[in-house]
N, C-alpha and C positions, 0 to 999 in steps of 0.2 A: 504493500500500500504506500501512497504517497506520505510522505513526512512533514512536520513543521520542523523538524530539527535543528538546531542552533540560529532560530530566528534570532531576529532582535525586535523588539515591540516598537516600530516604531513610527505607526500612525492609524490610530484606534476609533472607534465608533465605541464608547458605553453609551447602554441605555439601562435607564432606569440607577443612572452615575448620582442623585442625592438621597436614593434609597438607603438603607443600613448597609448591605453587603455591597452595590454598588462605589457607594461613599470609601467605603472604609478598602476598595478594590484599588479605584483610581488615587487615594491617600500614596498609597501602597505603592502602584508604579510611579507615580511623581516623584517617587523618596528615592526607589531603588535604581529608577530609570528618568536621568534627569533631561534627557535627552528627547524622551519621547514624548509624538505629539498626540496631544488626547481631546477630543470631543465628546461632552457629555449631554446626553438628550435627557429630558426629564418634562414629563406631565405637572409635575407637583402637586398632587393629591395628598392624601392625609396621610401617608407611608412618607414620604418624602419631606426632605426641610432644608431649604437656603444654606441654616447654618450648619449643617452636616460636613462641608466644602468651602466654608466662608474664610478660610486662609488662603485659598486658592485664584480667588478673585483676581485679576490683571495678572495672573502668572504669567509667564510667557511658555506656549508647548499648549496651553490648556482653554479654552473655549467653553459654555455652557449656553444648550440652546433651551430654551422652554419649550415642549412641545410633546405632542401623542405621535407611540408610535404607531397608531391607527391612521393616522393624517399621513397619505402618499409623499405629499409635496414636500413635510417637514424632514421624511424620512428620506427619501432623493436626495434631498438639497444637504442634509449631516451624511449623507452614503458617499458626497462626489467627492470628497478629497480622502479616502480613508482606503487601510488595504484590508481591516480587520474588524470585523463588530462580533462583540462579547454582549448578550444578550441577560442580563440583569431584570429587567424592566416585567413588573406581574404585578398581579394581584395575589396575593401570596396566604391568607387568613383566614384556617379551615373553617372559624366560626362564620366568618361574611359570606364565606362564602356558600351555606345551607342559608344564610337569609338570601341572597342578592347571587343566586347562580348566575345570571344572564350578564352581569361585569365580566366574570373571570370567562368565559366562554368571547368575550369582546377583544381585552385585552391580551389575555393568555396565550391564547388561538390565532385569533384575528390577525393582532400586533404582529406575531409572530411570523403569520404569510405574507404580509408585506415586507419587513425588513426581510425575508428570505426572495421575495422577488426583486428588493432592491439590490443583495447581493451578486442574485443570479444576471442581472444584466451589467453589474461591472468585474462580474468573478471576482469578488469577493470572500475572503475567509470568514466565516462564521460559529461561532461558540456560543452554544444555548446553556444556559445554566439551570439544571434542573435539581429535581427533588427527590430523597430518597423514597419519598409518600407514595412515587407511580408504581410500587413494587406492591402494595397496602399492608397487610399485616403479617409479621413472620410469628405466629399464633403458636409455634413450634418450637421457637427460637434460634430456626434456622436462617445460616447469614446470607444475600440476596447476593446474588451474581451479573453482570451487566447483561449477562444470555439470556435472564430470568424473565419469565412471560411478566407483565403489567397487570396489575389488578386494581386499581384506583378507587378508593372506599369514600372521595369527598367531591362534590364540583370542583374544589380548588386541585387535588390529584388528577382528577379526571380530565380538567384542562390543561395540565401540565404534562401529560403522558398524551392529547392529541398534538401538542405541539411538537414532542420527540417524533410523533410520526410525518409529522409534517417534515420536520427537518431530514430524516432518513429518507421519506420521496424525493426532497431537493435531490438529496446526494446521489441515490440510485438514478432519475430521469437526469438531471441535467450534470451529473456531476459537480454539482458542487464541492467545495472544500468545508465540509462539514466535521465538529466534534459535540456529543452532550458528557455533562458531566454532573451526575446526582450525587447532591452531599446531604446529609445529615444535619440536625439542629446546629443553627448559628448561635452564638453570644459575642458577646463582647459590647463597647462603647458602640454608642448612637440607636441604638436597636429601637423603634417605635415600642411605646409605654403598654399596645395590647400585647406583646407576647409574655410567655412568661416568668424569665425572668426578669424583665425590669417591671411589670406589673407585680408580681410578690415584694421587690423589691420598695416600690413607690410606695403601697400600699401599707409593707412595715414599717416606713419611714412616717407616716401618717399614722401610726398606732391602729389602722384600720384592718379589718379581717380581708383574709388570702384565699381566694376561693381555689379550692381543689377539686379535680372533676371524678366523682364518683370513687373510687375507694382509692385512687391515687396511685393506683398498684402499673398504672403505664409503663412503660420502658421505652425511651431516650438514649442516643447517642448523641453527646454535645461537642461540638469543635470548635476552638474560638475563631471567631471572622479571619483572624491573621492566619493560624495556618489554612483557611481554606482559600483565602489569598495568593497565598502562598504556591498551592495545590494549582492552583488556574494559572498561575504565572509559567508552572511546569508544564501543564497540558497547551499552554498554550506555545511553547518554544520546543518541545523535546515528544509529545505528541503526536500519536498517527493520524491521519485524516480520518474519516468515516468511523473513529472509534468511538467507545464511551466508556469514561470514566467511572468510578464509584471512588467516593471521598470522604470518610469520617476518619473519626479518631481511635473510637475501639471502648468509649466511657458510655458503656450501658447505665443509664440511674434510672432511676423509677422517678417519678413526678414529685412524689411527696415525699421521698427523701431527699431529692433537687430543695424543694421549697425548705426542709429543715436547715438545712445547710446554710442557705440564703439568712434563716431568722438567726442561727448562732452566729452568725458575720455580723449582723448586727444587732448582735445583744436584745434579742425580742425574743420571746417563749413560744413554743408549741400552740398556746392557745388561740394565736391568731387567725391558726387554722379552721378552715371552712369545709367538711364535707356538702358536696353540691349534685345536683341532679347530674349526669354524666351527659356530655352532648351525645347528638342521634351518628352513629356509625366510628364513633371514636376506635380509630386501631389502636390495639392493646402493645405491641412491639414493633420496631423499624430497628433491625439490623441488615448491614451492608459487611460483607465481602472487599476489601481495599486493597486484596493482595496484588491489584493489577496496578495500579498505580505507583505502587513501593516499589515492587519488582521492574516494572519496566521503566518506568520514569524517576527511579531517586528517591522518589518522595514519602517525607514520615511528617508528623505533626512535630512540633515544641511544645515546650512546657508542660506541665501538668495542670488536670485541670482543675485541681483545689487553686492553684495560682492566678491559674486563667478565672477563676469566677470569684476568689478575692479582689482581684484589681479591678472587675466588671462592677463589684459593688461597690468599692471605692470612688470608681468612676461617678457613678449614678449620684452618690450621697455628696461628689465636689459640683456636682453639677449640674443642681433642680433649677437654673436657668434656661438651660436647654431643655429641659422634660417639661417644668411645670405649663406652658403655653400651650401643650399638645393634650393635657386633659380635660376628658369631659367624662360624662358619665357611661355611656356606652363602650368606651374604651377600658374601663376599669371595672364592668360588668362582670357578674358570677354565673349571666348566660346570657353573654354577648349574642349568641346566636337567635336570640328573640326579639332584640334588640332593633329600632328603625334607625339606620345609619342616615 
């Protein structure tokens, strides 16, 4: 197969660049890759925030467009100077997405076929960044394999495993220079206030109860944003074409031992805990298979992640200037998913 092999990154299309993973992507190549030139697309919807990137502003290398990438014209016009688009940009929030399926089927999906048509008329390399969720539950506790059939248990999975097939018609009918790559739960700084760790987190900060969903017995694998950064910076240079990735860490926790951990970080009790109705089709485990990645591309995580989710909540409690604007009530919700966004 064709290779990305000792590229060098350098002249990008992100989308969905003030998102959490986005933000915290392009952070990341500006640091490491000071040379390269990066365009960032962004809708600005309620996932997304100014100051995610706001040291970035008059960089030089670096641009930010406002814009959907459902709009042709927006995405053309950020396609004509670029050799690479890294595909960030979703609707990403299993709750929102049992209220408001017909978003993530718009932008998930949709978005997706157009930046892949705008690829495919200037051959274009392409990178969709997926989710460990299209696989749905390893009920077994066995670990998913990138061969593994799709089983999508949410609209928000469901839109994110038609868009993998989208992107594999690209590559199969026209050739494209396609890669996906499904990772595992993100943390780290910037992370929108509904997921949840910085929601338990906010919420202990407020002395206010942690809602947990249903007996908490879930199972999580978490990676911090930087190694999964990290992870794409690899697939994206050292990478075969038409592959797909699988990307975690290997830190199975259960939910509600996530959430304890969070309260003894910050000196708050057990009792803040909230057993809560469990949402509808909640997968009970996501574990992923990463031997492809290590083995063929280098790549392991850093640090640990008692370190990684100390400094996450460090983070949060220097810096309720950035979170406290983005609260309301549906966001901090014990069933968002009922919730009128």
């Amino acid at each position: 197969m064709p290779a990305w092999r000792g590229r060098r990154l350098t002249h990008l299309l992100v989308t969905g660049g003030m998102g959490f993973i986005g933000s915290n992507y392009i952070r990341y190549v500006m640091t490491t890759q000071p040379d390269a030139q990066v365009v960032n697309i962004d809708k600005l919807t309620y996932g997304s925030n100014l100051e995610n990137l706001r040291e970035l502003e008059g960089r030089r290398g670096y641009r930010f467009t406002h814009g959907d990438i459902c709009d042709p014209k927006i995405v053309n016009e950020a396609a004509s100077d670029v050799d690479t688009v890294i595909n960030f940009a979703a609707e990403t929030h299993v709750d929102r997405s049992i209220a408001n399926p017909e978003s993530f089927v718009e932008n998930n999906v949709n978005g997706v076929l157009l930046l892949l048509e705008a690829c495919r008329k200037r051959d274009l390399k392409f990178l969709q960044i997926s989710s460990d969720e299209v696989y749905g539950s390893a009920d077994s506790g066995e670990a998913f394999m990138e061969e593994d059939a799709l089983n999508p248990s949410s609209p928000y999975s469901a839109s994110k495993a038609a868009a993998e097939m989208l992107v594999k018609a690209y590559r199969k009918t026209y050739g494209l220079a396609t890669v996906i790559t499904r990772c595992t739960n993100n943390f780290g700084p910037y992370q929108f206030p509904e997921k949840l760790i910085p929601k338990t987190i906010i919420l202990a900060l407020q002395n206010r109860k942690v809602p947990v969903y249903g007996s908490g017995r879930q199972v999580r694998d978490w990676i911090h944003v930087q190694d999964h950064c990290e992870a794409i910076n690899q697939v994206l240079m050292k990478g075969e074409v038409g592959e797909i990735y699988n990307i975690g860490s290997g830190n199975q926790i259960e939910n509600v031992f996530l959430v304890k951990e969070i309260l003894k970080n910050l000196h708050r009790g057990e009792e803040l805990i909230a057993h809560v109705d469990d949402r509808p089709g909640h997968d009970a485990r996501y574990r992923l298979d990463t031997s492809k990645i290590r083995r063929d591309l280098g790549w392991t995580p850093k640090g640990s992640f008692e370190e990684g989710l100390s400094e996450t909540v460090a983070w949060y409690v220097s810096n309720e200037a950035w979170w406290r604007p983005l609260l309301n009530e549906p966001v901090l919700s014990s069933a968002p998913w009922k919730s009128k966004w």
